[in-house]
DOTIFI-763833 format. One record per atom (N, C-alpha, C): chain; atom name; residue number from 1; residue in one letter; z, y, x. Coordinates in nm, 4 decimals, padded with zeros to 6 digits, always signed. Layout:
DOTIFI-763833
R   cadena   atomo   num   residuo         zz         yy         xx
R        A      CA   NUM         A          Z          Y          X
...
This chain:
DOTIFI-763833
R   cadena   atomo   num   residuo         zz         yy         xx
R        A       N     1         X   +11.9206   -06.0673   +09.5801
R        A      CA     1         X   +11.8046   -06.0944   +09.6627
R        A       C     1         X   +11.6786   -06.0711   +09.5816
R        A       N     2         X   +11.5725   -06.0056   +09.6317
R        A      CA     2         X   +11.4782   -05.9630   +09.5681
R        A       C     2         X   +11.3485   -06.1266   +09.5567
R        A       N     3         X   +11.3929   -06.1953   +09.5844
R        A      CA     3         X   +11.3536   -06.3640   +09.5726
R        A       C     3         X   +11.3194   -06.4091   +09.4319
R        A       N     4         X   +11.4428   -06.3363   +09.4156
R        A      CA     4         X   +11.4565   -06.4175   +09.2790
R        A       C     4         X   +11.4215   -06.2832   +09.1825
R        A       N     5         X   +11.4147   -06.1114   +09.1959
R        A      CA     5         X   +11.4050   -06.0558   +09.1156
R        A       C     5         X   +11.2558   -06.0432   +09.0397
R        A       N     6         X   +11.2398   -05.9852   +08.9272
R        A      CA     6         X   +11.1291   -06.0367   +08.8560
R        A       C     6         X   +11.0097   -05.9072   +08.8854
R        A       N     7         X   +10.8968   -05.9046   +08.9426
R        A      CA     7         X   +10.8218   -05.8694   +08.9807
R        A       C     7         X   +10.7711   -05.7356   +08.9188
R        A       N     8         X   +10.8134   -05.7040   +08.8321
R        A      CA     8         X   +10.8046   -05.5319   +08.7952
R        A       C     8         X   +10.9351   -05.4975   +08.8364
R        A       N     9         X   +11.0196   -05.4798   +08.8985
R        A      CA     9         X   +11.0833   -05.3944   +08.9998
R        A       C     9         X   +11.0051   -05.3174   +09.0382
R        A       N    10         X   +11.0448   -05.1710   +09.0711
R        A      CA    10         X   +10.9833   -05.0642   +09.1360
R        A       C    10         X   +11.0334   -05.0668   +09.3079
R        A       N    11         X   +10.8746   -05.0847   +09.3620
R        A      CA    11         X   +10.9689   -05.1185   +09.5325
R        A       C    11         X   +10.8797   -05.0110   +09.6243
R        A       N    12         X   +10.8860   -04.9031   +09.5731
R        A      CA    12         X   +10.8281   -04.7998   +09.6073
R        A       C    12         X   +10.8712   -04.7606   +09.7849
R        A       N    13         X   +11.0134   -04.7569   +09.7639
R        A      CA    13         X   +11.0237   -04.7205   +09.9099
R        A       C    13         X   +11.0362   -04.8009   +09.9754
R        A       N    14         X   +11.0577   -04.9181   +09.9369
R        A      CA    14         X   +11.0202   -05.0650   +10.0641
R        A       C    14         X   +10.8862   -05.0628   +10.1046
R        A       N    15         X   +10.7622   -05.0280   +09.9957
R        A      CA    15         X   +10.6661   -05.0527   +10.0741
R        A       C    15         X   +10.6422   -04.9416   +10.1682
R        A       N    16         X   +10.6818   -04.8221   +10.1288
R        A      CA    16         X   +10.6568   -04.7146   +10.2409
R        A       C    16         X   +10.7220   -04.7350   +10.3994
R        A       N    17         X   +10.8498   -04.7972   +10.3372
R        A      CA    17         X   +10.9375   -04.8657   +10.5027
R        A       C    17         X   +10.8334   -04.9491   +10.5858
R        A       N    18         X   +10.7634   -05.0372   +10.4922
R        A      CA    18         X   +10.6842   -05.1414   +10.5154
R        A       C    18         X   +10.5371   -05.0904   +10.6445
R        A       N    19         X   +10.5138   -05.0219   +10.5598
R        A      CA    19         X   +10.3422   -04.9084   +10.6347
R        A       C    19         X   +10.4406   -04.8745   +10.7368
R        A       N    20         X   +10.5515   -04.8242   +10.7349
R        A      CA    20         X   +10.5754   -04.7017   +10.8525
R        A       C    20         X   +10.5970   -04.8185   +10.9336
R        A       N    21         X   +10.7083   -04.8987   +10.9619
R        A      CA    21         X   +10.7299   -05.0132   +11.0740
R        A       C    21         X   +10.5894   -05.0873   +11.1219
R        A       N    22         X   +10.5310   -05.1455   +11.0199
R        A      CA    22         X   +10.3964   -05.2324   +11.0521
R        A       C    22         X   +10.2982   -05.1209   +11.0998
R        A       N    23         X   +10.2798   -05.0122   +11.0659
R        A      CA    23         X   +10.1044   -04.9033   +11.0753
R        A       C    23         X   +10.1822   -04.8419   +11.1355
R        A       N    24         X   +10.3155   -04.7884   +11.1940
R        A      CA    24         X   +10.3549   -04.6446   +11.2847
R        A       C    24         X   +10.2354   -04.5216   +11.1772
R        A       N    25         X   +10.2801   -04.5099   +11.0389
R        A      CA    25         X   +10.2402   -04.4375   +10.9822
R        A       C    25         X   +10.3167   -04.3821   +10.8977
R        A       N    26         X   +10.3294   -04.2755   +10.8494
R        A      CA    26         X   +10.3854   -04.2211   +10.7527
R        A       C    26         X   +10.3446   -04.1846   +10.6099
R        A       N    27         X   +10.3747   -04.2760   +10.5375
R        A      CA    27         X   +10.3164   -04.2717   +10.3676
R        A       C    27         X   +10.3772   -04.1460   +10.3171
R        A       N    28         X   +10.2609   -04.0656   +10.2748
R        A      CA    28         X   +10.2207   -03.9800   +10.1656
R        A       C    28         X   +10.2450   -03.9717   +10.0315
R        A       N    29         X   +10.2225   -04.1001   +10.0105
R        A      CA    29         X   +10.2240   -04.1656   +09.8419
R        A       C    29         X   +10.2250   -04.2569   +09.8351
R        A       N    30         X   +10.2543   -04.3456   +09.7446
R        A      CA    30         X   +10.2768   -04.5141   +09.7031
R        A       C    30         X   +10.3024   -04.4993   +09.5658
R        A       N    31         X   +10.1796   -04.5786   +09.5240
R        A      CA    31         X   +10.1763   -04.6216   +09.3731
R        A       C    31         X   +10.1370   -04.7536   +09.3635
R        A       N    32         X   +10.2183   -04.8043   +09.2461
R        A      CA    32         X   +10.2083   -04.9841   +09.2509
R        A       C    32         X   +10.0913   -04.9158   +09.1660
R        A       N    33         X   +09.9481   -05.0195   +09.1779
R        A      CA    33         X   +09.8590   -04.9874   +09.0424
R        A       C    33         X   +09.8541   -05.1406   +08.9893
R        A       N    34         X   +09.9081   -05.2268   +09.0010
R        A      CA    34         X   +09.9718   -05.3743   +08.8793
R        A       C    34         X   +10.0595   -05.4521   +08.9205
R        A       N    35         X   +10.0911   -05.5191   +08.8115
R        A      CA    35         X   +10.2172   -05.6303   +08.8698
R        A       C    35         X   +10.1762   -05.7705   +08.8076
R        A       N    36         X   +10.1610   -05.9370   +08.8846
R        A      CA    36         X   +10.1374   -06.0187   +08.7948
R        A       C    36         X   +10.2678   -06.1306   +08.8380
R        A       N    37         X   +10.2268   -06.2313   +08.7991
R        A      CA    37         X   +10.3714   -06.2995   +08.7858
R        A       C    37         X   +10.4046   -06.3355   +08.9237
R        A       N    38         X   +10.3343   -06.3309   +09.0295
R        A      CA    38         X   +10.3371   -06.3909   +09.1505
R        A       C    38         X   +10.3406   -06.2706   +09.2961
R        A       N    39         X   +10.2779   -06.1672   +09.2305
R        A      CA    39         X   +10.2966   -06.0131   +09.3451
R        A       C    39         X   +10.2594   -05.9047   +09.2678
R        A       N    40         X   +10.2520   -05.7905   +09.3362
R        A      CA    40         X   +10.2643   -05.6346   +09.3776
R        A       C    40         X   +10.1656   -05.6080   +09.4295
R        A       N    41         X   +10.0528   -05.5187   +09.3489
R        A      CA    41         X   +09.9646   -05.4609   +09.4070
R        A       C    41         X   +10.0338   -05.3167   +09.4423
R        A       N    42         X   +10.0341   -05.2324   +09.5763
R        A      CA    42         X   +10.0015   -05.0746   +09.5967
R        A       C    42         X   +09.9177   -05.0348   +09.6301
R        A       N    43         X   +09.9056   -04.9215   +09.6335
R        A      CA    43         X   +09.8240   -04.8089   +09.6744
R        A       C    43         X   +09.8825   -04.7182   +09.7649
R        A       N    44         X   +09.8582   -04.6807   +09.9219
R        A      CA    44         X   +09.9291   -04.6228   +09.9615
R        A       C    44         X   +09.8459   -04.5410   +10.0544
R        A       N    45         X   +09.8597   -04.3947   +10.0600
R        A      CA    45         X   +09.8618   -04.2886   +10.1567
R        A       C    45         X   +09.9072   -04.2678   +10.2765
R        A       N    46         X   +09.8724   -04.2542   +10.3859
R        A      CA    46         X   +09.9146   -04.2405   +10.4950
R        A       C    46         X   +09.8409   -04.2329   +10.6023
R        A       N    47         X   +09.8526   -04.1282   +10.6943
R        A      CA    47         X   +09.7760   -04.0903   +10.8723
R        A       C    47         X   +09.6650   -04.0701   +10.7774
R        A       N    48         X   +09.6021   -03.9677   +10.6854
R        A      CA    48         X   +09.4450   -03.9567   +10.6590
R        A       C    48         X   +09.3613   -04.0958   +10.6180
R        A       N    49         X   +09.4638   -04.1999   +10.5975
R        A      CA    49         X   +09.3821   -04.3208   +10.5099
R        A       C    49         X   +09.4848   -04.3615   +10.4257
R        A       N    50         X   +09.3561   -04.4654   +10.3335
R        A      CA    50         X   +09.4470   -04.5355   +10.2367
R        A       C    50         X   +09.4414   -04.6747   +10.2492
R        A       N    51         X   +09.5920   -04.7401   +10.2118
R        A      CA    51         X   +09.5701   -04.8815   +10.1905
R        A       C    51         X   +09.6022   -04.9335   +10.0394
R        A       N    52         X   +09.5666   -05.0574   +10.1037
R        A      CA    52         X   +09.5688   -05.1547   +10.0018
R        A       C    52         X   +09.7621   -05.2529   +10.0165
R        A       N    53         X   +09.8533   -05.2672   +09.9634
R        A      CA    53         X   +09.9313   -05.3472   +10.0225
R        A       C    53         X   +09.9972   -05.4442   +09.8929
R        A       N    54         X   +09.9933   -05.5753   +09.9127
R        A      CA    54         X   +10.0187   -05.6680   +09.8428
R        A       C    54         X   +10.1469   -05.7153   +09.8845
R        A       N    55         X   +10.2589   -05.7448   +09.7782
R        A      CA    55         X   +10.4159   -05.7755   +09.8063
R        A       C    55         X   +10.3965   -05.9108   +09.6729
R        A       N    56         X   +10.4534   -06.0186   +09.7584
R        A      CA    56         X   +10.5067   -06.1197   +09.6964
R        A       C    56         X   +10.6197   -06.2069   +09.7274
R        A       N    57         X   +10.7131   -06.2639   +09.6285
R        A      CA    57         X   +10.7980   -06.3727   +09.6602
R        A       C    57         X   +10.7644   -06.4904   +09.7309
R        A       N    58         X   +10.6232   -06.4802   +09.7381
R        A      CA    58         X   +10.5837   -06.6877   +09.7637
R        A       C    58         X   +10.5246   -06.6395   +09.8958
R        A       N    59         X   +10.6117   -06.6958   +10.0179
R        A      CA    59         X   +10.5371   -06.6486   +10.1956
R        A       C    59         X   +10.4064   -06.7447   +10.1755
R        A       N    60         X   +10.4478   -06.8770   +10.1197
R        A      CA    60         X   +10.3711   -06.9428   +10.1482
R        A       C    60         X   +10.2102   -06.9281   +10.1352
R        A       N    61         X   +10.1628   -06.8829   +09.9740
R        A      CA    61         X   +10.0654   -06.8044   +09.9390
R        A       C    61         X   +10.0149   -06.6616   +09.9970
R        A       N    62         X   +10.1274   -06.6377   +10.0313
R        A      CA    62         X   +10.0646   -06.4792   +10.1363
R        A       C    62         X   +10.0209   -06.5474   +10.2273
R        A       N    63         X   +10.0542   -06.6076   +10.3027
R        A      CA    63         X   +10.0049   -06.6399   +10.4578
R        A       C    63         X   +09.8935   -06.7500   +10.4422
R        A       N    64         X   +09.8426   -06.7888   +10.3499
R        A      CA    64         X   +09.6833   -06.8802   +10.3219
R        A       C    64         X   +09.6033   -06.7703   +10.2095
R        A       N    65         X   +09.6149   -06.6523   +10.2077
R        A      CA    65         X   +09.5449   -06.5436   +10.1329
R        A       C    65         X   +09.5202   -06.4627   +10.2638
R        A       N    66         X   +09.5952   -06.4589   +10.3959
R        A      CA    66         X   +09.5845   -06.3426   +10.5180
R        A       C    66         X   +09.4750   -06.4535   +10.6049
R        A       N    67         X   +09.5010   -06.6156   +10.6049
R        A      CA    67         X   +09.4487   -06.7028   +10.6839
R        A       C    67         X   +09.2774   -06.7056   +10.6547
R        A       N    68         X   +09.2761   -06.7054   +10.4885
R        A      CA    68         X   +09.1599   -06.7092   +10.4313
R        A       C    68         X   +09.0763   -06.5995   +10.4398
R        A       N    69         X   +09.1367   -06.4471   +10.4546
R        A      CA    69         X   +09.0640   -06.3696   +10.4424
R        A       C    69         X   +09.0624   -06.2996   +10.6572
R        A       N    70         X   +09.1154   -06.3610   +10.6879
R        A      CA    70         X   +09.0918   -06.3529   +10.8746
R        A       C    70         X   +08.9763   -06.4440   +10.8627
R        A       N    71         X   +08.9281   -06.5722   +10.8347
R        A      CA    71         X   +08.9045   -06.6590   +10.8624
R        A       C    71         X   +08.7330   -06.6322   +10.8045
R        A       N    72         X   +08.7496   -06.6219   +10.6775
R        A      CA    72         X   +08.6143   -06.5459   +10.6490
R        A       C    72         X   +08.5388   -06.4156   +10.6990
R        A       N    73         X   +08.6485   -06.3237   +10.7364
R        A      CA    73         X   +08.5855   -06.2148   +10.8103
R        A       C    73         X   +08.5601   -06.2472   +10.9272
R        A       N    74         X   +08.5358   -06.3533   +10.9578
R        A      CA    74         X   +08.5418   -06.4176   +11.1234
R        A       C    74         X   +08.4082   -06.4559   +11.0953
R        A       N    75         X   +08.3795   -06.5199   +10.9458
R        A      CA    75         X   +08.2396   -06.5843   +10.9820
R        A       C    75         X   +08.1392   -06.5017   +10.8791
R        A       N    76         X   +08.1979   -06.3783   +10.8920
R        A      CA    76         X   +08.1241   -06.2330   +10.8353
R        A       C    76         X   +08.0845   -06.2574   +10.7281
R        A       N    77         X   +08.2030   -06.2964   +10.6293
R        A      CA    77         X   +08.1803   -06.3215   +10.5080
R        A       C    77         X   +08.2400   -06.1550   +10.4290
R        A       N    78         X   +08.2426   -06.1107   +10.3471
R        A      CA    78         X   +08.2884   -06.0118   +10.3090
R        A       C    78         X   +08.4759   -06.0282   +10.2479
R        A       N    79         X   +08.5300   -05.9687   +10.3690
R        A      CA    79         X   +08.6955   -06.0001   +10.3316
R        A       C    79         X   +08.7530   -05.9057   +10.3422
R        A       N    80         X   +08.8752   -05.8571   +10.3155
R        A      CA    80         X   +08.9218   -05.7411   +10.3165
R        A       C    80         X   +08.9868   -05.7825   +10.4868
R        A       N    81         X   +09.0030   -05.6518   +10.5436
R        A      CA    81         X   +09.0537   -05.6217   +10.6582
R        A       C    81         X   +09.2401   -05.6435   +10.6679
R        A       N    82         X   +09.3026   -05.7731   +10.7511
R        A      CA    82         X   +09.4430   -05.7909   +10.7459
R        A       C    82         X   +09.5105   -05.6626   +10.8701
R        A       N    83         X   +09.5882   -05.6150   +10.8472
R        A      CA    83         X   +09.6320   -05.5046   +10.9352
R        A       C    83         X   +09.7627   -05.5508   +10.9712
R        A       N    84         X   +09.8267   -05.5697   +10.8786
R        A      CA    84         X   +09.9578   -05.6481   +10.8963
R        A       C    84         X   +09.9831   -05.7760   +10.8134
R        A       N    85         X   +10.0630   -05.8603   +10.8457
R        A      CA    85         X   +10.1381   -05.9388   +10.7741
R        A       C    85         X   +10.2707   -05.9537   +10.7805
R        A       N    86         X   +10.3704   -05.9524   +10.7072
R        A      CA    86         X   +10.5174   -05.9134   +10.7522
R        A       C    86         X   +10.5859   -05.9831   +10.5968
R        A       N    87         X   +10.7304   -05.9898   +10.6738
R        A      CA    87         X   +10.8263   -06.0222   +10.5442
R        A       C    87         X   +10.9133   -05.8430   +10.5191
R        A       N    88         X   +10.8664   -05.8293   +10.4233
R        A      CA    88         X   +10.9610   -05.7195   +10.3988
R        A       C    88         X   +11.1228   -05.7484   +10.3684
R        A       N    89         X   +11.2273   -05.6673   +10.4005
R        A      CA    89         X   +11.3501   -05.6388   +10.4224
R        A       C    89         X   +11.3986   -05.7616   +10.2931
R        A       N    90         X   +11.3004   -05.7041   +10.1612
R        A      CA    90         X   +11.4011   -05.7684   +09.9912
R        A       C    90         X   +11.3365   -05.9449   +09.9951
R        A       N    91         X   +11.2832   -05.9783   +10.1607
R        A      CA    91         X   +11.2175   -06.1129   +10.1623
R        A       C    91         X   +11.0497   -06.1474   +10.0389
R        A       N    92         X   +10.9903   -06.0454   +10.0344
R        A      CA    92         X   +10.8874   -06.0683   +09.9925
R        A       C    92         X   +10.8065   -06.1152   +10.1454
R        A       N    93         X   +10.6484   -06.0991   +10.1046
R        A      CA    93         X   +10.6056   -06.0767   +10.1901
R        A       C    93         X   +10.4578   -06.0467   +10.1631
């Protein structure tokens, strides 16, 4: 289970699974650009844009990082834009 695996794993084509199911897009490219003890930054290509996509073990912290940054862009604070939120397949999210 990817729960428990240690966060430099290469999860290259999960996140591309990830964009295509959540965005109905097809990734181009995917590059992790860091890894810290808690998630997965990428970089990903796809439909003529790019994202941003963050993979972690802890739902709990993803989903008050998506709450916080909906919640501030609500009161037009400067937040990044949530497009999706999802558990990927290896149970990140």
């Amino acid at each position: 289970a990817l729960r428990n695996a240690p966060m430099t794993a290469n999860r290259d084509h999960e996140i591309a699974a990830f964009v295509k199911s959540q965005l109905d897009l097809e990734p181009t490219r995917v590059a992790r650009l860091d890894a810290f003890a808690t998630n997965e930054v990428y970089e990903v290509d796809a439909g003529e844009r790019r994202f941003v996509v963050k993979a972690s073990p802890m739902a709990d912290a993803s989903r008050a990082e998506v709450f916080a940054c909906r919640h501030g862009a609500a009161a037009e604070c400067f937040a990044p834009v949530i497009l999706s939120h999802a558990r990927l397949d290896g149970g990140l999210s």
